[in-house]
FIKOLZA-1660 file (N, C-alpha, C; in steps of 0.1 Angstrom, whole numbers, plus 5000, padded with zeros to 4 digits):
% residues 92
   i   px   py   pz ch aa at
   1 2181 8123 3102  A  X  N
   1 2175 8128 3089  A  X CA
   1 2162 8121 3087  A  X  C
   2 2147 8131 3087  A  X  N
   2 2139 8120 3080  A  X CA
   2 2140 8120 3069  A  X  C
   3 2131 8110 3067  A  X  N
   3 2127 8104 3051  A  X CA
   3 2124 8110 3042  A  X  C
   4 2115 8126 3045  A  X  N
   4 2112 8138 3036  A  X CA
   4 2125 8138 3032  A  X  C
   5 2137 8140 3040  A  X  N
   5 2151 8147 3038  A  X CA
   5 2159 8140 3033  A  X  C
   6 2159 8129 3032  A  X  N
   6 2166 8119 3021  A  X CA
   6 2160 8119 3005  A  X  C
   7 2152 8122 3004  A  X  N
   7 2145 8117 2988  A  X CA
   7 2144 8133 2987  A  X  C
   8 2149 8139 2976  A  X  N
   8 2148 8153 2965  A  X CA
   8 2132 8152 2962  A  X  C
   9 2128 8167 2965  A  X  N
   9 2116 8171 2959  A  X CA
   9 2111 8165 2951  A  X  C
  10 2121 8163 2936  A  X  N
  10 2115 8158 2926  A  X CA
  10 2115 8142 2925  A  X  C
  11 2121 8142 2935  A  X  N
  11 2117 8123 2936  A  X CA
  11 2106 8121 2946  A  X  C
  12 2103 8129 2957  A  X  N
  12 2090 8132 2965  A  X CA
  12 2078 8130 2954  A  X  C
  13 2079 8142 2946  A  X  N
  13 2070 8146 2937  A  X CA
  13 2068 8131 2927  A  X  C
  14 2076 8127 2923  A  X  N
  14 2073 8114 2915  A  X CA
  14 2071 8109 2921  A  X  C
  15 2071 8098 2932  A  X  N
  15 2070 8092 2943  A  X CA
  15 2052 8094 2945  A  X  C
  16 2048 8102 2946  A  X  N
  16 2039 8109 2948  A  X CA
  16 2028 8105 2940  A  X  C
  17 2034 8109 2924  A  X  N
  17 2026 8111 2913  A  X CA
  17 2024 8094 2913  A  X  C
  18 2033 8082 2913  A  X  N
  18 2028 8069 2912  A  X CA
  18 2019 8063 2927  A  X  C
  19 2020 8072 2938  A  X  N
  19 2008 8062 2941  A  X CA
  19 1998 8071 2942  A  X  C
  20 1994 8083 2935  A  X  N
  20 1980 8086 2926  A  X CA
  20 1977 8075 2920  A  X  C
  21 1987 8080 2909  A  X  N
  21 1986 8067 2896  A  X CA
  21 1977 8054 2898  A  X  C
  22 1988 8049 2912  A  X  N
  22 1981 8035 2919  A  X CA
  22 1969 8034 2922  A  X  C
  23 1963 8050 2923  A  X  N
  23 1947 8052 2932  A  X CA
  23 1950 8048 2949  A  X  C
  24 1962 8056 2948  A  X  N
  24 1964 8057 2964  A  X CA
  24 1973 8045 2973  A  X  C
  25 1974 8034 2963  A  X  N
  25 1979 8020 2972  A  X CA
  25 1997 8023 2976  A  X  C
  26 1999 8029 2983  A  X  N
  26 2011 8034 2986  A  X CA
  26 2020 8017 2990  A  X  C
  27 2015 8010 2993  A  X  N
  27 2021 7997 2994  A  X CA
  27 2025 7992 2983  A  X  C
  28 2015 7995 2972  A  X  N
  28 2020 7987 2957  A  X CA
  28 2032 7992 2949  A  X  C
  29 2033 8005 2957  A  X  N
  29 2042 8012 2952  A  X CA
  29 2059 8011 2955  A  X  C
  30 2055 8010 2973  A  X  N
  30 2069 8008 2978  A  X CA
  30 2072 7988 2977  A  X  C
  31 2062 7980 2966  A  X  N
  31 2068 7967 2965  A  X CA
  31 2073 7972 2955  A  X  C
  32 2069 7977 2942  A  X  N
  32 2079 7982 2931  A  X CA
  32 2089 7986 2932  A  X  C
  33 2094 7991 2946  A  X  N
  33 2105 8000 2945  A  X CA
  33 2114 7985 2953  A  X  C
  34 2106 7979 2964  A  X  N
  34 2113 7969 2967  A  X CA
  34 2119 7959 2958  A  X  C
  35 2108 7957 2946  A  X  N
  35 2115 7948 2935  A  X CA
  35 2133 7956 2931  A  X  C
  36 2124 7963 2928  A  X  N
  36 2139 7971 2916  A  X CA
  36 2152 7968 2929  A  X  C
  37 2154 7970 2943  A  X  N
  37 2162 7967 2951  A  X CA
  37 2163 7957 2951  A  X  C
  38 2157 7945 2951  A  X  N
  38 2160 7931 2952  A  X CA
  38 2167 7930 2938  A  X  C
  39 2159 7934 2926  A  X  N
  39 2167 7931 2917  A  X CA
  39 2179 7933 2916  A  X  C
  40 2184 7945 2920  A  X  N
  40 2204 7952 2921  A  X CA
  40 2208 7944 2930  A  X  C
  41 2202 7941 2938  A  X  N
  41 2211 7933 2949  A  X CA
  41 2211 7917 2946  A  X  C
  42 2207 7909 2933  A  X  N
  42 2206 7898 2928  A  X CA
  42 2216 7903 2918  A  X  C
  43 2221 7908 2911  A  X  N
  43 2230 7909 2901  A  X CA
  43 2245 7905 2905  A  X  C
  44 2250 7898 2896  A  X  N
  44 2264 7891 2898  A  X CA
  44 2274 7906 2900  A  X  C
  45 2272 7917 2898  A  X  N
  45 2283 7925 2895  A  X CA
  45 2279 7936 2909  A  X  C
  46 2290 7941 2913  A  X  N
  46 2286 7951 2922  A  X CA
  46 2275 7957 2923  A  X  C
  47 2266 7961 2930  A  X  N
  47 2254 7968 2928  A  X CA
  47 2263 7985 2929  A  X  C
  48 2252 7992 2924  A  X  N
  48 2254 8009 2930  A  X CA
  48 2255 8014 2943  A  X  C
  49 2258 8018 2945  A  X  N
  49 2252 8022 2965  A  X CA
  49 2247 8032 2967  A  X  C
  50 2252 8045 2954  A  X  N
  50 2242 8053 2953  A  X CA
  50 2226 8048 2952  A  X  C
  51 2223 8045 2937  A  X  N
  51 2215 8039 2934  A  X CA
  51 2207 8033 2948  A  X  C
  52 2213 8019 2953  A  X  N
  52 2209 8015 2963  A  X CA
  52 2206 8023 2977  A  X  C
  53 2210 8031 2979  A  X  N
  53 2207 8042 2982  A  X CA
  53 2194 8049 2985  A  X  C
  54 2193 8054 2972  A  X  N
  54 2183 8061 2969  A  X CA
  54 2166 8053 2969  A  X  C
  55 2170 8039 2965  A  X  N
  55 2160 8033 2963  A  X CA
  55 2157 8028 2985  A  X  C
  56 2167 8029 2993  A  X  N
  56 2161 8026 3004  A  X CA
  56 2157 8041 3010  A  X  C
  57 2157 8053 3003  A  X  N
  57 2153 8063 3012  A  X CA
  57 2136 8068 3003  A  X  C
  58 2137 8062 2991  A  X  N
  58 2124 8061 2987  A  X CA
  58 2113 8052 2999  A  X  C
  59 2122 8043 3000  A  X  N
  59 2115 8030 3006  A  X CA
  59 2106 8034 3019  A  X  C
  60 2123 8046 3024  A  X  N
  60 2115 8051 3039  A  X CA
  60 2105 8066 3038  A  X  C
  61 2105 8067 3022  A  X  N
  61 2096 8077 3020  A  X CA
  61 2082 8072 3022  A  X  C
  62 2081 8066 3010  A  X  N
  62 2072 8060 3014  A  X CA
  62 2061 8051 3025  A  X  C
  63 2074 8045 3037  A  X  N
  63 2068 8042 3047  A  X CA
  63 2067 8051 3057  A  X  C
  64 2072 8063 3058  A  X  N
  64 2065 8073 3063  A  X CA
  64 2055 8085 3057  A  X  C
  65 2051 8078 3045  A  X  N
  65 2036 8084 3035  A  X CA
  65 2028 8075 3045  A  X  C
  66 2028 8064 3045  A  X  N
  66 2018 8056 3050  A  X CA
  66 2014 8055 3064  A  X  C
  67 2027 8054 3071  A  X  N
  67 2024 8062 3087  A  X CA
  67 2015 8073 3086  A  X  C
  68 2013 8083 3083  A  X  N
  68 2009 8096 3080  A  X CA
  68 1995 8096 3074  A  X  C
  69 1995 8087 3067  A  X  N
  69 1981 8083 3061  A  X CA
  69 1973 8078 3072  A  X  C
  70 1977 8068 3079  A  X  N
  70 1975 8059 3090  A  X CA
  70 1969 8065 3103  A  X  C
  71 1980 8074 3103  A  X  N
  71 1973 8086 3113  A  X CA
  71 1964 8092 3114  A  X  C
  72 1962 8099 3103  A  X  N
  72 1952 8106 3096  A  X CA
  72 1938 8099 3101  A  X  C
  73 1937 8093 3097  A  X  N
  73 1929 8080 3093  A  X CA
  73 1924 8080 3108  A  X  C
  74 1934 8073 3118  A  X  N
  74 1929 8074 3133  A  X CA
  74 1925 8085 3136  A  X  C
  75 1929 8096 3133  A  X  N
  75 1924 8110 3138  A  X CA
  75 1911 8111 3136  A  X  C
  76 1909 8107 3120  A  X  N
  76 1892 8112 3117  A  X CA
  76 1887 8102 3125  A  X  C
  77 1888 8089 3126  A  X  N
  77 1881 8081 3133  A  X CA
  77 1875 8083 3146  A  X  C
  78 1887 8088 3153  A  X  N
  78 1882 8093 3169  A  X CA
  78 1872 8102 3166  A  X  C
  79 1873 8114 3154  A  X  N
  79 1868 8126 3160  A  X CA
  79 1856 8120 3151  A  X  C
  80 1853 8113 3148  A  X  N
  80 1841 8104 3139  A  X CA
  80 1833 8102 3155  A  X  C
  81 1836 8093 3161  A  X  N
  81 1832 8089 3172  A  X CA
  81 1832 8099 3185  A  X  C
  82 1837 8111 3183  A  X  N
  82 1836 8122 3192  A  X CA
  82 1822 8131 3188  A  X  C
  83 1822 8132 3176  A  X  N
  83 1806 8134 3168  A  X CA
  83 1794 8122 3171  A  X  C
  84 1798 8114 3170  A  X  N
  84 1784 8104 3172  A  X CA
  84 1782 8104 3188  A  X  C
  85 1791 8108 3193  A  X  N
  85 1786 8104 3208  A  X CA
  85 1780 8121 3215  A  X  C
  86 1787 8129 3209  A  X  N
  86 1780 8141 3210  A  X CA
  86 1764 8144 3207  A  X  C
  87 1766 8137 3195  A  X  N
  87 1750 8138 3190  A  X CA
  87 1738 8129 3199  A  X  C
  88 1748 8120 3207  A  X  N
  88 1732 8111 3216  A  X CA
  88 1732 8114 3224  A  X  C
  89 1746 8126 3233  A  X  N
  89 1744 8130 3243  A  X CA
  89 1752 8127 3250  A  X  C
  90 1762 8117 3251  A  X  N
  90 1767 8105 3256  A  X CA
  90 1783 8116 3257  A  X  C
  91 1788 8117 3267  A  X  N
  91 1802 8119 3268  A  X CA
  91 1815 8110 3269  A  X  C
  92 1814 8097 3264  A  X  N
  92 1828 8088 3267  A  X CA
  92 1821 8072 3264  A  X  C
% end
């Protein structure tokens, strides 16, 4: 199952909406979510496992936002460099 398929649309969609919020720091996002997990798992009383749960498939939401960003990112880069080398003539 990936990580889209664990986390509900509407938790995608929020998910989403806070690392706009953040201005894109998708890392700052998934430490918040790490806190709130550390926090349940520091509590004297059973934690949820739903709950806990949910907050580790956010976790892998998120780290596959960032993969994906990451990628992206290398993509334009190459074809950055497939343009500059085009333009002096240069094949490789």
């Amino acid at each position: 199952m990936s990580a889209q398929q664990m986390v509900s649309p509407a938790m995608a969609a929020d998910l989403d909406a806070r690392v706009k919020q953040a201005g894109g720091d998708i890392a700052a996002v998934r430490h918040e979510v790490e806190d709130k997990l550390h926090a349940m798992e520091a509590q004297e009383e059973p934690a949820d496992q739903v709950q806990i749960a949910l907050l580790l498939g956010e976790i892998d939401y998120l780290d596959a936002k960032a993969e994906a960003a990451q990628q992206s990112v290398q993509e334009k880069h190459v074809g950055l460099m497939d343009r500059i080398r085009h333009m002096f003539g240069g094949q490789g």
